[in-house]
N, C-alpha and C positions, 0 to 999 in steps of 0.2 A: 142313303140315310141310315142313321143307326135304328136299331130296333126303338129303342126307349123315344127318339123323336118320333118313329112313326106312332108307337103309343100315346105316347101327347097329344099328337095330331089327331087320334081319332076320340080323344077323350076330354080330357079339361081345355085343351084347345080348339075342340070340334067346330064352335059358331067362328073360327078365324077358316076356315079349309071348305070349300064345294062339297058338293056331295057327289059330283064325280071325283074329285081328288082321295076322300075319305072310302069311295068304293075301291078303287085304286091302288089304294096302302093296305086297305084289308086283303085282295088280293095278294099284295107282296108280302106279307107277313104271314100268310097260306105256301105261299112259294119257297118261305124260308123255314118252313114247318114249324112258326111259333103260333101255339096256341093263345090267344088275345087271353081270356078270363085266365085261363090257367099262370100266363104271365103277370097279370095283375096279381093275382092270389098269393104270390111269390112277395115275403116282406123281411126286413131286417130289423129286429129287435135287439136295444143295449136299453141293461140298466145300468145306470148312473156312469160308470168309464169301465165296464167291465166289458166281457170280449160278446160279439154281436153275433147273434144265435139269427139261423134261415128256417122261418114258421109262414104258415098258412095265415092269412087276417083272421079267422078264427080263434086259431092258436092263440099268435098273440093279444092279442083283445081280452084274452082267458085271462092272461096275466094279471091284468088289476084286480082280478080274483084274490090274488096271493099278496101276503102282510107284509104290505110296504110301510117303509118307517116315514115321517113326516119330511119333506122335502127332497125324499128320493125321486129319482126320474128317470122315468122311459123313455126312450129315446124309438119311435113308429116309423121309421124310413120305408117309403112306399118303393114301388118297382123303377119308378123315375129319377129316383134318389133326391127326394124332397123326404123331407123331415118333422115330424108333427113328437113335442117334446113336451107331454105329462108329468107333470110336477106334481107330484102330494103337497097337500098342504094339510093342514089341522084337522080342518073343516071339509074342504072343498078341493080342486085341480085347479092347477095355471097350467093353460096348452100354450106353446109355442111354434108358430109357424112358420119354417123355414124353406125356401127355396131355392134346392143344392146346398151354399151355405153360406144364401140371401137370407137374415132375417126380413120375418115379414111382422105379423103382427101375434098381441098374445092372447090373450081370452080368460074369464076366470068361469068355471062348472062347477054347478055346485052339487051333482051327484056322481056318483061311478055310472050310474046307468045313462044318464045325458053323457057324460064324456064317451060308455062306449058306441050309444049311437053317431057322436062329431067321428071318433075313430073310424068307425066301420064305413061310414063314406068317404071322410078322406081317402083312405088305403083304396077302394075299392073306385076311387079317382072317381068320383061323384058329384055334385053341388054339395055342401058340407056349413059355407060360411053361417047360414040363418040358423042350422042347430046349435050354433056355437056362441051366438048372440052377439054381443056387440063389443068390438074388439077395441083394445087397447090402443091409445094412438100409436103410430109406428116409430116416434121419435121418444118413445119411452123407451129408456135402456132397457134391453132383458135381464137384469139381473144376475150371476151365478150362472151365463150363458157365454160363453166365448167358442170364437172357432178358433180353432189351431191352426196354420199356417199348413202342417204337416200328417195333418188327420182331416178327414172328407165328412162333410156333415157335423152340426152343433157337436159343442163338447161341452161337459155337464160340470161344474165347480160347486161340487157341495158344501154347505157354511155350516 
């Protein structure tokens, strides 16, 4: 198994795996010298199509700190390469969740401080949906979101 499936395995996917199976994979990722938090803590940040920076969830989290213009977007690629896509809006953030580069659903928050508590679980591969409230149906287009063919993870089409 690859490192990032056994991270799955022992995290967002935990209630599918025994918990001897889950003892077992943390063993083998001790065996392969990968530190579990430390690997999770590991995330790739892009804003809008620019080039993707390697920060701490901290780090990037910081980021909505900094003056973003309306409709710009973070693009939060956790350690498993799932993708959680913050959109400025006027008002408020449109998240989009993607997995690998499934979309899944979108959400609308309507503060920085609720969007960076959904962030900080997401990344930190958590329960995360209930902070994020109630999602978009999934057959709603994302808007100003396409994947590329040729580029791994959302890609961001500003209007």
């Amino acid at each position: 198994m690859e490192v990032t499936q056994i991270v799955r395995a022992l995290t967002v996917e935990q209630d599918d795996s025994s918990v001897q199976f889950r003892d077992v994979a943390r063993r083998e990722l001790e065996t392969r010298g990968v530190d579990l938090s430390g690997f999770i803590n590991t995330i790739s940040l892009t804003l809008n199509d620019g080039p993707a920076e390697d920060l701490s969830i901290d780090v990037a989290i910081s980021r909505l700190d900094t003056e973003l213009q309306p409709w710009d977007a973070l693009l939060f690629t956790n350690c498993l390469g799932d993708t959680m896509v913050a959109q400025k809006e006027l008002r408020s953030w449109v998240l989009h969740a993607y997995e690998n580069d499934r979309y899944g659903r979108s959400y609308q928050i309507n503060d920085a401080a609720a969007l960076k508590q959904v962030l900080d679980k997401y990344l930190r591969l958590t329960p995360w949906q209930d902070l994020a409230g109630e999602a978009w149906p999934s057959t709603w287009p994302p808007g100003g979101l396409t994947i590329e063919p040729n580029r791994p993870g959302p890609s961001v089409i500003v209007r």
